[in-house]
C-alpha positions as a Markdown table, in Angstrom:
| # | Residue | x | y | z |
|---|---|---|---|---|
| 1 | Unk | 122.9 | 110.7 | 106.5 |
| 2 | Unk | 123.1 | 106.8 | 107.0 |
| 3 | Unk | 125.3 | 104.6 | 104.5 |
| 4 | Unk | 123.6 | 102.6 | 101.9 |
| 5 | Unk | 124.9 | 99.6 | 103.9 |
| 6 | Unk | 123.6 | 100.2 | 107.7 |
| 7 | Unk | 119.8 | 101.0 | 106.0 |
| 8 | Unk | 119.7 | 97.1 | 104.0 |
| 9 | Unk | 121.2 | 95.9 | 107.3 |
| 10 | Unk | 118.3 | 97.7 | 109.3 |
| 11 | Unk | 115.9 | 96.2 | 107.2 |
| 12 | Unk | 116.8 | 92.8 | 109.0 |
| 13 | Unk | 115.3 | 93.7 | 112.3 |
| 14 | Unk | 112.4 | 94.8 | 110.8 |
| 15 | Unk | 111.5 | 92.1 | 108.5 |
| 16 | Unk | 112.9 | 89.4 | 110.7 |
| 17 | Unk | 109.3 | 87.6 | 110.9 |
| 18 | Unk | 107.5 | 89.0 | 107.8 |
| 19 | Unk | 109.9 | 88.3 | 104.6 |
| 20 | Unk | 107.5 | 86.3 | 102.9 |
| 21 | Unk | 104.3 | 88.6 | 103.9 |
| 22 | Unk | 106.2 | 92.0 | 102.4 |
| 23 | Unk | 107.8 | 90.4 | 99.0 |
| 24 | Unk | 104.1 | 88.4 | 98.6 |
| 25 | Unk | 102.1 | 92.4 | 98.9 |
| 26 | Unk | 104.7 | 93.9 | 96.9 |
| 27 | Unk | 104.6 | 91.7 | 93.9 |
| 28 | Unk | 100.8 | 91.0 | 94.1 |
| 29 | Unk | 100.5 | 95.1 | 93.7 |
| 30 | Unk | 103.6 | 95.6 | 91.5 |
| 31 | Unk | 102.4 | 92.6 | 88.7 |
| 32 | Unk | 98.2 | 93.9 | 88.9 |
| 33 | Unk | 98.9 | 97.0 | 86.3 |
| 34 | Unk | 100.7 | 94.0 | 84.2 |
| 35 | Unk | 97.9 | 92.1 | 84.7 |
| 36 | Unk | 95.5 | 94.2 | 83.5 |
| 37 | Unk | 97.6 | 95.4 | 80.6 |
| 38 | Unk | 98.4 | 92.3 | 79.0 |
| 39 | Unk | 94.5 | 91.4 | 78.8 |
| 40 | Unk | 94.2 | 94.0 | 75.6 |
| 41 | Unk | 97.9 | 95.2 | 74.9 |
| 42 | Unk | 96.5 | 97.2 | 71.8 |
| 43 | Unk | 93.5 | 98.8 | 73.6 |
| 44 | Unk | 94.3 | 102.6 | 74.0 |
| 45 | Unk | 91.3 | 103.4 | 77.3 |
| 46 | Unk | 92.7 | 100.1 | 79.1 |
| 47 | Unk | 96.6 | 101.1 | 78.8 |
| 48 | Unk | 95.1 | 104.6 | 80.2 |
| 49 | Unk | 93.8 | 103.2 | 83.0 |
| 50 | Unk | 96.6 | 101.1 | 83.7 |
| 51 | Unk | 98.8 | 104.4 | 83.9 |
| 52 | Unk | 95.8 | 105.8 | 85.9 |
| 53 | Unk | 96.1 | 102.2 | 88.3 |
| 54 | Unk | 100.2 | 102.3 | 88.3 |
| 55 | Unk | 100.6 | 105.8 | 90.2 |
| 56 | Unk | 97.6 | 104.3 | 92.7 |
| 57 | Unk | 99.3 | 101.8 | 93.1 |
| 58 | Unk | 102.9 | 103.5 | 93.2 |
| 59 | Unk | 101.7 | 105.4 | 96.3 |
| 60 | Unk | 99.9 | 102.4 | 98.1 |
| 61 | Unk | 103.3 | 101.2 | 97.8 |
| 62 | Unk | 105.1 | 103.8 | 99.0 |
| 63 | Unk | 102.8 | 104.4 | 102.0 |
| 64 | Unk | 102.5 | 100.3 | 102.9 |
| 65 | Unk | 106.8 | 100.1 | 102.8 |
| 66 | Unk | 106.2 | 103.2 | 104.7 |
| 67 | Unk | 104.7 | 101.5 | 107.1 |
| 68 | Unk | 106.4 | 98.5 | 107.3 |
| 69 | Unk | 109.8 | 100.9 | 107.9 |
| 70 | Unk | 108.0 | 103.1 | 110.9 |
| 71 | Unk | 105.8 | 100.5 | 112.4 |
| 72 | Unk | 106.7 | 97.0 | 111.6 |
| 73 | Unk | 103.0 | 96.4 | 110.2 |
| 74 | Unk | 102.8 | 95.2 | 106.9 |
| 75 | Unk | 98.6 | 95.0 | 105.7 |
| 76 | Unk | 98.0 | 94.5 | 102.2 |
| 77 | Unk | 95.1 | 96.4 | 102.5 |
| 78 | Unk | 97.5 | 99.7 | 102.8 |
| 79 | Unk | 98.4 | 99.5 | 99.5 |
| 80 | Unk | 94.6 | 100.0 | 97.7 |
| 81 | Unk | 93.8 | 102.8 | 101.0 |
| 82 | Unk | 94.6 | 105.8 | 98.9 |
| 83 | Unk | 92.2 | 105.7 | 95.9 |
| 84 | Unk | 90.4 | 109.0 | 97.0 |
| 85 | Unk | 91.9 | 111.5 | 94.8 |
| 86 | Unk | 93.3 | 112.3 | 91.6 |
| 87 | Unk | 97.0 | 113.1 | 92.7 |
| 88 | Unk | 98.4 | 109.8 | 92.4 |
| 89 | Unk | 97.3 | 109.8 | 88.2 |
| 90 | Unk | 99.0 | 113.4 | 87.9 |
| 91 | Unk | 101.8 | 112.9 | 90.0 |
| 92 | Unk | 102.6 | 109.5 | 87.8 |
| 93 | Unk | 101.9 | 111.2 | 84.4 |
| 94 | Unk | 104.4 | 114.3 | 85.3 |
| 95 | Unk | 107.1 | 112.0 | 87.3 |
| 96 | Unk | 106.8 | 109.7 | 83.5 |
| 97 | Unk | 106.5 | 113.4 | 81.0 |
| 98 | Unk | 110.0 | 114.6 | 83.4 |
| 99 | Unk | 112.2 | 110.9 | 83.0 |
| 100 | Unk | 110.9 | 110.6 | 79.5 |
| 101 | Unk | 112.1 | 114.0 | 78.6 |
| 102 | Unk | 115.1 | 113.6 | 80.4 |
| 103 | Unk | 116.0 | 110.1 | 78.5 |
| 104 | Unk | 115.2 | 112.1 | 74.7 |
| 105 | Unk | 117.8 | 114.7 | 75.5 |
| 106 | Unk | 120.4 | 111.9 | 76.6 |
| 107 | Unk | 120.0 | 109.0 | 79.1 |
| 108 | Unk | 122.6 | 110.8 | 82.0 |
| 109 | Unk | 119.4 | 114.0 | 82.4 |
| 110 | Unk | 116.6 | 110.8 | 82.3 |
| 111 | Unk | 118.7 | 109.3 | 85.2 |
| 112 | Unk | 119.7 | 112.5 | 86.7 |
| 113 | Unk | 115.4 | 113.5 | 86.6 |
| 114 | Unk | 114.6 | 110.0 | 87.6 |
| 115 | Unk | 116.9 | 110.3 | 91.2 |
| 116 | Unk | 115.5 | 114.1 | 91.7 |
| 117 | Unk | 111.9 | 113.4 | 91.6 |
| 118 | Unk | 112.4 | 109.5 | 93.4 |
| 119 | Unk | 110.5 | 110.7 | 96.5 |
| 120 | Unk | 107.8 | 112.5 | 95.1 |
| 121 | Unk | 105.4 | 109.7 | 96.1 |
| 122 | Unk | 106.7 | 108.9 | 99.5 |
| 123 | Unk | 105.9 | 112.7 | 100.4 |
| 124 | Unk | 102.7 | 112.0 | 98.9 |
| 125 | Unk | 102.3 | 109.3 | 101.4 |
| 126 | Unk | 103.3 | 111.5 | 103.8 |
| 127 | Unk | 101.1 | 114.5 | 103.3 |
| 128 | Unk | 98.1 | 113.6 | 101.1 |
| 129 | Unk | 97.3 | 117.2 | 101.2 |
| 130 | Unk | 100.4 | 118.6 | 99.7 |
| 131 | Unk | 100.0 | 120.0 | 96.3 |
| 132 | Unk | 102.0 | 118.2 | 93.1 |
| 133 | Unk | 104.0 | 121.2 | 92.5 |
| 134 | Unk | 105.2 | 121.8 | 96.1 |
| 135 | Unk | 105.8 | 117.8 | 96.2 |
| 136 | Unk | 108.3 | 117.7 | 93.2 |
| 137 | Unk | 110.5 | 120.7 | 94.3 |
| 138 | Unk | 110.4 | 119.1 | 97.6 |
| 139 | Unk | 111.8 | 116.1 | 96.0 |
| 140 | Unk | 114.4 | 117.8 | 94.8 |
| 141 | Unk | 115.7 | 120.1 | 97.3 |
| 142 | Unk | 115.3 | 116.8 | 99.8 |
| 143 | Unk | 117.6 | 115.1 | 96.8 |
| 144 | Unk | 120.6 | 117.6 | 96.3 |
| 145 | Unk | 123.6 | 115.8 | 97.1 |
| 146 | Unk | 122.1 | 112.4 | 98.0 |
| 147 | Unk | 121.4 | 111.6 | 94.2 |
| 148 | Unk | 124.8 | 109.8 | 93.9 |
| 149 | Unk | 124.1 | 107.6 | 96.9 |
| 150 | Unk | 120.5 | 106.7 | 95.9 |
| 151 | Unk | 122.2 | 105.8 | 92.3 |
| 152 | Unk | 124.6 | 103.3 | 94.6 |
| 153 | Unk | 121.8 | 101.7 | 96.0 |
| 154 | Unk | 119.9 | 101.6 | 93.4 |
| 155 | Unk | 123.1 | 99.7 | 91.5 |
| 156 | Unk | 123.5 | 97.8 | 94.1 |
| 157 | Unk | 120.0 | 96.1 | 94.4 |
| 158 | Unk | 120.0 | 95.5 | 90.5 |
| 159 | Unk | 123.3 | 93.7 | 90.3 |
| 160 | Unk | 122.1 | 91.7 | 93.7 |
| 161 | Unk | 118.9 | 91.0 | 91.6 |
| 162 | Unk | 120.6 | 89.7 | 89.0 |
| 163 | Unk | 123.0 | 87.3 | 91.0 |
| 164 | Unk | 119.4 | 86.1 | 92.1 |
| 165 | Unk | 118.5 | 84.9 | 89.0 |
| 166 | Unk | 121.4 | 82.1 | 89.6 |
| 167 | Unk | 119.4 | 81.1 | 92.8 |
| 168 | Unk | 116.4 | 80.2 | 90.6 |
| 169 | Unk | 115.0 | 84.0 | 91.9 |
| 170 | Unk | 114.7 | 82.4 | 95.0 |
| 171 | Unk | 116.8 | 84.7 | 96.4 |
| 172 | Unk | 114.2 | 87.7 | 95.7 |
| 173 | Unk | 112.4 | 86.8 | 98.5 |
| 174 | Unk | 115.1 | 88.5 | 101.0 |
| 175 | Unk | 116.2 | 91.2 | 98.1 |
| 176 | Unk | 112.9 | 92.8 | 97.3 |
| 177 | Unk | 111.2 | 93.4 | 100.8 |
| 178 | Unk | 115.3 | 94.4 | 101.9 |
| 179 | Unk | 115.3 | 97.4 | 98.7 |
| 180 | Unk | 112.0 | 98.3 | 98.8 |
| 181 | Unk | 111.8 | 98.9 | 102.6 |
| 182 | Unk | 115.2 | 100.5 | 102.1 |
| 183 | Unk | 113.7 | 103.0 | 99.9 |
| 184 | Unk | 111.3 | 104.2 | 102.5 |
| 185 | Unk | 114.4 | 104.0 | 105.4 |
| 186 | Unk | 116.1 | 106.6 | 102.6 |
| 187 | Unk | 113.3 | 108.9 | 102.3 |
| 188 | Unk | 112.7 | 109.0 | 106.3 |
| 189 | Unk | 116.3 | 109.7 | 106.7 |
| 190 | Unk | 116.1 | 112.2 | 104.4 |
| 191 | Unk | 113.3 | 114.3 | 106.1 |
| 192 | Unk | 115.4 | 113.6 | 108.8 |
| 193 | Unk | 118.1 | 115.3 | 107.6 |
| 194 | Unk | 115.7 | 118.0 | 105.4 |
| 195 | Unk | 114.1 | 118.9 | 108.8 |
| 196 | Unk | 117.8 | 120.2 | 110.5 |
């Protein structure tokens, strides 16, 4: 398996011309479910829909960085091209029932659940036809003995964020199209590696 440090530093060749492009599609997507929350905070149907619209959008993500990775394309149309099932809404209430479960017995299971079932959506990306069962104990067979190092990179982009903040967030433009494309590198070299 690849170091943490060789997948950030492959994300350079691939996002040598289209920084600004990636971090513009993945904060347009990422702030929409915001958006659309903050309009009626109180309103039980919109915050259901906006759980509904975050695992949409959760896999448009994961299939556009995806892309990005594999192909060097980045189109922010990718992100909105997989509203035509239900999936995305059960695999983000589950992946949300399993953390939240985890984080009530003690944080350490929440994190430890939260690093097991981290790929569930990029397989969904993968295999639209996979069922959400067979998706989350993929996740976790894919995950054994690789949570610790998706934990280090995981630390590692949120201490980088927060140094970022001291560059006036500036600095985000490199950090989040670097992590998130990361984050797909991780899960291709895990099938890689699941494949053998």
């Amino acid at each position: 398996m690849i170091s943490n440090r060789d997948l950030v530093e492959k994300t350079k060749t691939i996002l040598k011309d289209s920084y600004f492009q990636v971090f513009i599609c993945i904060v347009l997507a990422s702030i929409l479910p915001q958006i659309m929350s903050s309009i009626s905070p109180q309103n039980v149907y919109l915050n259901i829909a906006v759980v509904c619209l975050s695992g949409y959008i959760q896999l448009g993500l994961a299939v556009f960085c995806l892309d990005v990775f594999t192909k060097g394309e980045a189109d922010f149309t990718t992100i909105f091209s997989r509203f035509d099932s239900f999936k995305p809404i059960i695999f983000i209430i589950v992946l949300s029932i399993a953390i939240l479960l985890g984080f009530i017995l003690l944080i350490i299971p929440g994190i430890i659940l939260a690093l097991m079932y981290s790929q569930v959506f990029f397989i969904l990306a993968d295999d639209p036809d996979i069922g959400v069962i067979e998706a989350f104990n993929l996740s976790e067979k894919m995950m054994r003995n690789h949570k610790w190092q998706l934990f280090m990179l995981n630390l590692e982009a949120v201490l980088f964020f927060i140094a970022g903040i001291f560059t006036l967030f500036i600095w985000w433009v490199w950090l989040l199209p670097r992590y998130s494309i990361a984050y797909a590198g991780f899960y291709e070299e895990l099938k890689k590696e699941f494949k053998h």
